[in-house]
C-alpha positions as CSV (number, residue, x, y, z in Angstrom):
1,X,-18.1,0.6,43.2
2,X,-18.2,3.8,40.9
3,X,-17.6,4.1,37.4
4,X,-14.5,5.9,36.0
5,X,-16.2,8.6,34.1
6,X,-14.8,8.6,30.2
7,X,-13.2,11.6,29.8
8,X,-13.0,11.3,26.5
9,X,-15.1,13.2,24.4
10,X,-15.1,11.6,21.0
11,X,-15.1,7.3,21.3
12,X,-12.6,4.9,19.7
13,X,-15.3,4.4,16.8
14,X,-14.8,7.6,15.6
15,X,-11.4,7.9,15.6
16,X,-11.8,4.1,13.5
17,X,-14.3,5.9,10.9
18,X,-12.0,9.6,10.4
19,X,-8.7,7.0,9.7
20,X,-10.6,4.8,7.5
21,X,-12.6,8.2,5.7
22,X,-9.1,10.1,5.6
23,X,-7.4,7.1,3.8
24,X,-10.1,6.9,1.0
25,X,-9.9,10.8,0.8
26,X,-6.2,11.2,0.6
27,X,-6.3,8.5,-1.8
28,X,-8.6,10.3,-4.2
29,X,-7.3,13.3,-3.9
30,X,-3.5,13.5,-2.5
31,X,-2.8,15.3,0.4
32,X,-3.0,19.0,-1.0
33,X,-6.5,18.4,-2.8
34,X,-7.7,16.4,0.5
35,X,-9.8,18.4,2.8
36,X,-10.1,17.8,6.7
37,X,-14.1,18.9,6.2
38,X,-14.4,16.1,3.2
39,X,-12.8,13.6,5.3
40,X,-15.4,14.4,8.6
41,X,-18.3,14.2,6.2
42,X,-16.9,11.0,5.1
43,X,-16.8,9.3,8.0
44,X,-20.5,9.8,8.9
45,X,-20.6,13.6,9.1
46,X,-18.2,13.9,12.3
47,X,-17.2,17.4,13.9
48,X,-13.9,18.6,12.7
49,X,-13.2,18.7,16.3
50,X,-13.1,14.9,16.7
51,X,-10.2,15.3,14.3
52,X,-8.5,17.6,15.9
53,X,-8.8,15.7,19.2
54,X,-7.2,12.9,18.1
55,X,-4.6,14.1,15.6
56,X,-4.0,17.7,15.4
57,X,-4.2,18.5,11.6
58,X,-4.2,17.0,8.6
59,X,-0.4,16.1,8.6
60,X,-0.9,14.4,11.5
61,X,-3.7,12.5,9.9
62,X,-1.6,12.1,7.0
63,X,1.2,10.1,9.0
64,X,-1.5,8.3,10.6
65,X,-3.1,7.2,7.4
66,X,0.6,6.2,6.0
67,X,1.3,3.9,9.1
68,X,-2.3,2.4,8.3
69,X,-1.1,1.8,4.8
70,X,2.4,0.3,5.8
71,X,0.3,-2.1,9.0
72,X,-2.0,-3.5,5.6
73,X,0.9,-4.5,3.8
74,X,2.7,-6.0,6.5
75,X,-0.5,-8.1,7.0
76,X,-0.3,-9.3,3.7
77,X,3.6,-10.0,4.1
78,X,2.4,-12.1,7.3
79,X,-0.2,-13.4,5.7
80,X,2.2,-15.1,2.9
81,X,5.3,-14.9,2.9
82,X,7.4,-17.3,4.4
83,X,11.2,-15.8,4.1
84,X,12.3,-19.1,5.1
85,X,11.7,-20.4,1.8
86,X,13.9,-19.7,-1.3
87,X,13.3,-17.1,-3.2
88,X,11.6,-19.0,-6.4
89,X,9.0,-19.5,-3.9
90,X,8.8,-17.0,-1.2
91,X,8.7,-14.2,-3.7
92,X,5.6,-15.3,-6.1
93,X,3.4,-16.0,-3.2
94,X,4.3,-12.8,-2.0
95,X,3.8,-11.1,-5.4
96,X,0.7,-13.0,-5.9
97,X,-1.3,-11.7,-2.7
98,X,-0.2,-8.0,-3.1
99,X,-1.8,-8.1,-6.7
100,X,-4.9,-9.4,-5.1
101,X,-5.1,-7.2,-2.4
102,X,-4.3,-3.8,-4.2
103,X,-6.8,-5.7,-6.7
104,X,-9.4,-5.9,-3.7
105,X,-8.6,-2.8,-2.4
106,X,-8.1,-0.1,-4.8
107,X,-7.2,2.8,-2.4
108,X,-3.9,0.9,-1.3
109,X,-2.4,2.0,-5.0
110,X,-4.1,5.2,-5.3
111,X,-2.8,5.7,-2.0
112,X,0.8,4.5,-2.9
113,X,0.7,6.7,-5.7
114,X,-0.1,9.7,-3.9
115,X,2.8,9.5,-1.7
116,X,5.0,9.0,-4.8
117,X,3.7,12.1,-6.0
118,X,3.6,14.5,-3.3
119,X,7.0,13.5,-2.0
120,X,7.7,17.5,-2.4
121,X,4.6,18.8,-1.0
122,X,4.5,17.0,2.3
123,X,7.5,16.1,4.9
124,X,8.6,12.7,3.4
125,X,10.6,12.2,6.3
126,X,7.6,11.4,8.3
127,X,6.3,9.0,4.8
128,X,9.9,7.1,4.6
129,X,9.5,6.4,8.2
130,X,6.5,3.4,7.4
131,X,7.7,3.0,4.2
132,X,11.0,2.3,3.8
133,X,11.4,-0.9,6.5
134,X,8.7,-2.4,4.1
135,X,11.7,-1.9,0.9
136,X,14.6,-2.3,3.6
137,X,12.8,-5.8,4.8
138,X,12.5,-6.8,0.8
139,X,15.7,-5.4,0.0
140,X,17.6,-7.9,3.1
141,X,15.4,-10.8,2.0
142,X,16.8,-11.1,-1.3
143,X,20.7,-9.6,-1.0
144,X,20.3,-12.5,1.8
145,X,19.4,-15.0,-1.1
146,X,22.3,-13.8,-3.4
147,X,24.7,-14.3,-0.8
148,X,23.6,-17.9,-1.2
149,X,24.2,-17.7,-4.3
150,X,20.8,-17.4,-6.0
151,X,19.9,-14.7,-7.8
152,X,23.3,-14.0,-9.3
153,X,24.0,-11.0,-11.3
154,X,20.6,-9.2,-10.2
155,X,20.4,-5.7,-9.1
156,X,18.7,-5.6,-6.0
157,X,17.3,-2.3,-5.8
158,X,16.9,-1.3,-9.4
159,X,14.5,-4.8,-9.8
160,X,12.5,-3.8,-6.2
161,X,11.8,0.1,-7.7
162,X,10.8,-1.4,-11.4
163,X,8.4,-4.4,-9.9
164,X,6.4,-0.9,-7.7
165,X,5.9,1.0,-10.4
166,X,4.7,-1.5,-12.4
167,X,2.1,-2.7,-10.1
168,X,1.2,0.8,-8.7
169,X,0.5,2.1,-11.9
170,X,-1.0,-0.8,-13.4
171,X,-3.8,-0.6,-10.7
172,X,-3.9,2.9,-9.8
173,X,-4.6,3.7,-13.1
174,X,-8.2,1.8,-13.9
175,X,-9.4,4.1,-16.3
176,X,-6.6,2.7,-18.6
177,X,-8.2,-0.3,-17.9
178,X,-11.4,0.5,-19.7
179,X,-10.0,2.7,-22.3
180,X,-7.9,0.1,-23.7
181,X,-9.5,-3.5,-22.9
182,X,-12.8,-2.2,-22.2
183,X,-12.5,-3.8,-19.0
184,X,-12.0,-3.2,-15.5
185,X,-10.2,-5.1,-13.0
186,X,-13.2,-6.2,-10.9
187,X,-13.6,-8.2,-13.7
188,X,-12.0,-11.5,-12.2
189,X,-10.8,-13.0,-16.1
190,X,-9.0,-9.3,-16.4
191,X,-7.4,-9.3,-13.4
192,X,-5.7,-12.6,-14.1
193,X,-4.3,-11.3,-17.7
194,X,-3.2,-8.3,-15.7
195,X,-1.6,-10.6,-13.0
196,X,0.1,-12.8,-15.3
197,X,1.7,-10.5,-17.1
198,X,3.2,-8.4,-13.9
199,X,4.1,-11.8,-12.0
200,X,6.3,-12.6,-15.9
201,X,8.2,-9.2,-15.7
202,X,8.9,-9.2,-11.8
203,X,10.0,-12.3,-11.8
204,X,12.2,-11.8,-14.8
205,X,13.9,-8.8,-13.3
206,X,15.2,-10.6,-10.5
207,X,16.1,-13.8,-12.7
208,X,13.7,-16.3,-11.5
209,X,12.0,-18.4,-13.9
210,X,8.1,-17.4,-14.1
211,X,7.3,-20.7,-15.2
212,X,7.9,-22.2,-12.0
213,X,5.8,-20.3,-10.2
């Protein structure tokens, strides 16, 4: 029997290494300081071409890299949360393992950031595309909760945009961190202080008692 020859001319593990190199890149440096040549020598000193090949540019790259953002927090979201449950529960488990993940992975908030940032210099439209069914999903969850008639008197969306920013930015920005506690999250006793005190404001803002968590 013959072979199929592989036309292919750059394998599946490089496209794997250029998405994971681009993802550290563009977190470290946005889109506009990010550089397709950095992002080849990050992922083992590829040719640009392999790039190319698979998405075109860097905008295309940059899409690529937001759906692989959006897929890690989806994982987490399947990982723990159980929208079954009410909301005093659901929602702190959920909380909990996004602080440890952005905690494990620092590029996810750098990342997040980024996009925040940049929202003029790239084509957001593309951006809001994997974002915003993560917020929409959120958003259902708990208008679905109130209908019930938990969660009275909270605002939905002003409570979902206050609990990002206050977890992007309170791990995106680690030098903070060491300026003021001379500590850095990898420190496991640090990142608990940090953690309680997010998971207290979050869960105030949408009126659910912390201390049941």
């Amino acid at each position: 029997m013959t072979r199929r020859k592989n036309t292919e001319p750059h394998p599946k593990a490089s496209r794997d290494m250029l998405l994971q190199a681009a993802f550290e890149v563009f977190s470290q440096y946005g889109y506009a300081g990010a550089t397709t040549r950095e992002i080849c020598e990050r992922a083992g000193g590829l040719n640009v071409s392999a790039l190319h090949y698979y998405w075109g540019g860097k905008a295309q790259l940059w899409d690529a890299v937001c759906g692989l953002y959006s897929q890690r927090i989806r994982d987490v979201l399947a990982a723990s949360a159980d929208f079954g449950k009410p909301p005093g529960e659901a929602v702190p488990a959920f909380l909990n393992a996004v602080f440890d993940a952005f905690v494990a992975h620092p590029d996810l908030a750098r990342f997040n950031m980024w996009v925040t940032l940049e929202a003029e210099v790239i084509d957001y439209r593309a951006t809001r595309g994997h974002m915003d069914p993560l917020v929409r999903m959120g958003a259902a969850y708990l208008k679905q909760q109130q209908a019930l008639g938990l969660m009275p008197g909270v605002d939905v969306e002003a409570a979902l945009v206050l609990i990002s920013a206050q977890l992007i930015y309170a791990l995106a920005q680690r030098n903070a961190h060491r300026h003021l506690f001379n500590r850095d999250l990898s420190d496991p006793e640090h990142a608990a202080r940090i953690k309680a005190g997010f998971m207290k404001s979050a869960l105030n803002l949408l009126g659910l008692d912390p201390q049941a968590s």
